[in-house]
N, C-alpha and C positions, 0 to 999 in steps of 0.2 A: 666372466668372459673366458675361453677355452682358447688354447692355445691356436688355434687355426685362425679365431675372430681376432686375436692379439697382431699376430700374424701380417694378418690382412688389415686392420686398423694401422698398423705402424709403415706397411708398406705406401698406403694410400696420404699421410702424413709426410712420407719423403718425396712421394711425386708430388705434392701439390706445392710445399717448400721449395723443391727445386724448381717445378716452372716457373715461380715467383721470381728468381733469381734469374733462371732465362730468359726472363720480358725484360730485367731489368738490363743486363748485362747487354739483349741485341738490341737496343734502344741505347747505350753505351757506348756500344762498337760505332754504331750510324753515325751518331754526334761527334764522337771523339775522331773516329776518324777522318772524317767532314772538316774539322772543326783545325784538326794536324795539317790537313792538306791543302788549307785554306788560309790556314794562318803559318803556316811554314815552320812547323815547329817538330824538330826530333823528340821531342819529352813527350809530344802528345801522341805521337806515332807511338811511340812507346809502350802510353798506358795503354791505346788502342790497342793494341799489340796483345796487352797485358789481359785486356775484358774480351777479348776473342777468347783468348785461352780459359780462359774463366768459363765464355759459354760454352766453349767446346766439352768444360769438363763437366758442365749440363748434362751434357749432352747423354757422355760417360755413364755418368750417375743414372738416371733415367732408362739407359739402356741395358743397364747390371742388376737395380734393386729389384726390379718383378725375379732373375734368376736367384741376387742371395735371398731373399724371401721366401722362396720353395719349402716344404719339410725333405727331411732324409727320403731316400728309399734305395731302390736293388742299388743303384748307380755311386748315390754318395750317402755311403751311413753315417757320417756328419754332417748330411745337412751341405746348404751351397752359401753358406756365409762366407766362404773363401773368396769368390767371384767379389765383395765387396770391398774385403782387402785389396784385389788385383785394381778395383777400381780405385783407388785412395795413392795405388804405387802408380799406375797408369798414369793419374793426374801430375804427381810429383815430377813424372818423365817429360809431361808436357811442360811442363810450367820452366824444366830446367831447359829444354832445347830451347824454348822461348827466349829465355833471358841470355842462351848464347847468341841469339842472334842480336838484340839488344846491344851487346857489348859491342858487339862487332862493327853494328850502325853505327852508334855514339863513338868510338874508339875513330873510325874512320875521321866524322868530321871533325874532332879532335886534333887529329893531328893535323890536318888540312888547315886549321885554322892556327897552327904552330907553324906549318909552313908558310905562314905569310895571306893564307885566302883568307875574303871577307866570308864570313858568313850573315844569313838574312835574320832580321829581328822577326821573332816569333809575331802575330797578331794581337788584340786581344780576344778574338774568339776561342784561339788557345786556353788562354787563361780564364771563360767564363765558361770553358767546358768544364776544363780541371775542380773549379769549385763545386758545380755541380754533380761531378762524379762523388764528390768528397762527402757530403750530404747523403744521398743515394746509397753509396757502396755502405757509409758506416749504418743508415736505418738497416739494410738489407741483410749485413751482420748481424745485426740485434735479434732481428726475430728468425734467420735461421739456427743461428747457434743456441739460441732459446728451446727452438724445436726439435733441434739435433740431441742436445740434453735430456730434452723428456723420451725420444725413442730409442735413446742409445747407440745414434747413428753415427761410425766411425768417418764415411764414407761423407753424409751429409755435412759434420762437423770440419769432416778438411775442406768443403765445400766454404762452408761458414768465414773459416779462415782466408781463404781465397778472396770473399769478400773482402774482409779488413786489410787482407796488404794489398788489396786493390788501389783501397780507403787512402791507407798509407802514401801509397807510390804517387797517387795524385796530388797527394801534401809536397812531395819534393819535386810532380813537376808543374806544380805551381809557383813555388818557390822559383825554380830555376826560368820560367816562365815569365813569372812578374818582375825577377831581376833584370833579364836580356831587355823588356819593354823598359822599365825605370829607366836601365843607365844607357839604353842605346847600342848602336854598331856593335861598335869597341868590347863591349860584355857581352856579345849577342851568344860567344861559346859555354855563358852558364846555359844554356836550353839543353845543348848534347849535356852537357856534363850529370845536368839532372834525369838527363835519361840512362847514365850508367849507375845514379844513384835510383832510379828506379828497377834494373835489372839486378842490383843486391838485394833491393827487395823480395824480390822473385825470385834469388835465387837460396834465401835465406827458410822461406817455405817449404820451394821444393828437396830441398834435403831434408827439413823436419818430417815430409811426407814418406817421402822416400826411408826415412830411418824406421817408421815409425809401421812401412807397410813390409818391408824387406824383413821385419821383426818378426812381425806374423809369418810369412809368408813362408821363416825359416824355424817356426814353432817357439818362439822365444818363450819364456817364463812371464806366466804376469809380475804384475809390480811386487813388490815383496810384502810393503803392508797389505794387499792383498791377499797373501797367501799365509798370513801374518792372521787374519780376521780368518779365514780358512780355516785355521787350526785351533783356533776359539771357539767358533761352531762347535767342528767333534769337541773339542773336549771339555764342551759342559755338560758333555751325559759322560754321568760319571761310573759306567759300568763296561768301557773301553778306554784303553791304555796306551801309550807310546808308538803317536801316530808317527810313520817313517814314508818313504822313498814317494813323500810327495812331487807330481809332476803337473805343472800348469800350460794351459796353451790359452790362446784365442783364437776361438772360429768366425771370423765376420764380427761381431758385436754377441757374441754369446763366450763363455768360459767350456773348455773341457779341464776338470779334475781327476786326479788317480789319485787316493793314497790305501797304504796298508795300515791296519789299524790290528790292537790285539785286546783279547776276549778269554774269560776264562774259558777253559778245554773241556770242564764236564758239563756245559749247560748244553742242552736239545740245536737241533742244529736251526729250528726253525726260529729259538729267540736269536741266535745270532743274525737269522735274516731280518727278524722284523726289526733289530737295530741298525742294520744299516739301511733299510729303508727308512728308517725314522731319522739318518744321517742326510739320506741323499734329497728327501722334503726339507730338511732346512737347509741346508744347502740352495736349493732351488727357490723356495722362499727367498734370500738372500740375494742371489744373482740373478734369477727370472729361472722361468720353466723350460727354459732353451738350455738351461746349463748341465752338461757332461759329465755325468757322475759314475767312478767305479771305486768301490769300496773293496777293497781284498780282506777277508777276517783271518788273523792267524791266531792259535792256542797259546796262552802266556804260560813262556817258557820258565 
């Protein structure tokens, strides 16, 4: 398969994972929020809250991966794997504005119900929503994040995660959910309270998000084993020497590499090249054929 078929295989793989996730999540929101506004429950306003954001970041995705999927040309000669990163920090931004408003809700009747106000005991439609998302969010997990592994999708896989502390968030506002029903009135403030224990959830994401695309975005270095396996490559051909001023980035879900490498001085200039074309094939072998290879030869001094 050639890189355009690869391409286009891995692009069609992320849109079909992710509408998956969009039927689930707008069939989430309907229920959940039905389900909060029916049963008078802040935790489920919550999650709702939480799986809107979720699809939105669908939405995101969907509308970025046909762009980072593109090859290079005059415009960008890396390639638009960036636009994927933007998507991944984009969602991180959603996910935190979310969870501010969360606090806000929950914090509110918090205190109101410190002031002396009764608050209303959730329903149990509440809490047969909540189990249900529970079910749902964690299959929905499973086989994105499965899917995101095999294309290498950065984009997809903060998708994935989205799922699970969707998963998660409905665990606590369950919890806070079946507490207010069990013990009555009197406990009816565990419902907010599980909803500020659902906007840590959320906002526990979105800063991994956010760390992880602000990295990229400002060229960080890959992992160090990484670049650790990097340097093992070249230097099992043993007729190059004391690889130096190695530099790593990620482009979207691809590697760019730079290093100098040294060679002796009296050999033809054209063996020098066809070893570092025999550098930058394994290399690409290794990382995939999207990956960003410059080899600099200098004369050992």
């Amino acid at each position: 398969m050639d890189t355009k078929d690869a391409i286009k295989g891995r692009e069609k793989v992320i849109v079909k994972v992710t509408i998956v996730g969009a039927a689930v999540n707008a069939l989430l929101v309907l229920f959940k929020y039905a389900a909060g506004w029916l049963g008078h429950s802040a935790a489920m306003i919550a999650d709702a809250t939480h799986s809107l954001s979720d699809f939105l970041s669908d939405l995101v995705v969907l509308c970025l991966v046909r762009i980072s999927g593109k090859p290079q040309d005059k415009a960008y000669d890396y390639g638009y794997g960036k636009f994927e990163t933007l998507a991944t920090t984009a969602i991180g931004l959603l996910l935190l504005a979310v969870a501010v408003g969360i606090f806000y809700s929950g914090g509110t009747r918090i205190i109101a119900w410190l002031r002396g106000e009764s608050l209303s005991v959730p329903g149990c439609a509440a809490l047969w929503a909540a189990l249900l998302s529970i079910v749902l969010k964690e299959i929905t997990y499973r086989y994105t994040a499965a899917r995101a592994g095999a294309v290498r999708s950065d984009a997809l896989m903060a998708n994935a995660w989205h799922h699970r502390s969707d998963a998660l968030t409905s665990i606590a506002a369950a919890i806070g959910i079946g507490g207010a029903i069990l013990f009555g009135e009197k406990w009816a403030v565990l419902d907010p309270i599980a909803s500020l224990l659902v906007a840590v959830f959320i906002v526990k994401v979105a800063l991994g998000l956010l760390r992880d695309g602000v990295g990229e975005l400002m060229e960080k270095s890959l992992p160090e084993e990484v670049e650790a396996e990097i340097l093992q490559i070249v230097q099992s051909f043993d007729d190059v020497s004391d690889p130096h001023h190695l530099r790593t980035r990620k482009i979207g879900n691809s590697y760019a590499i730079e290093l100098h490498l040294r060679m002796r001085g009296d050999i033809p200039l054209q063996q020098a090249h066809a070893r570092a074309c025999d550098i930058e094939h394994a290399l690409k072998t290794r990382f995939g054929e999207r990956t960003h290879v410059t080899v600099h030869m200098e004369p050992v001094k």
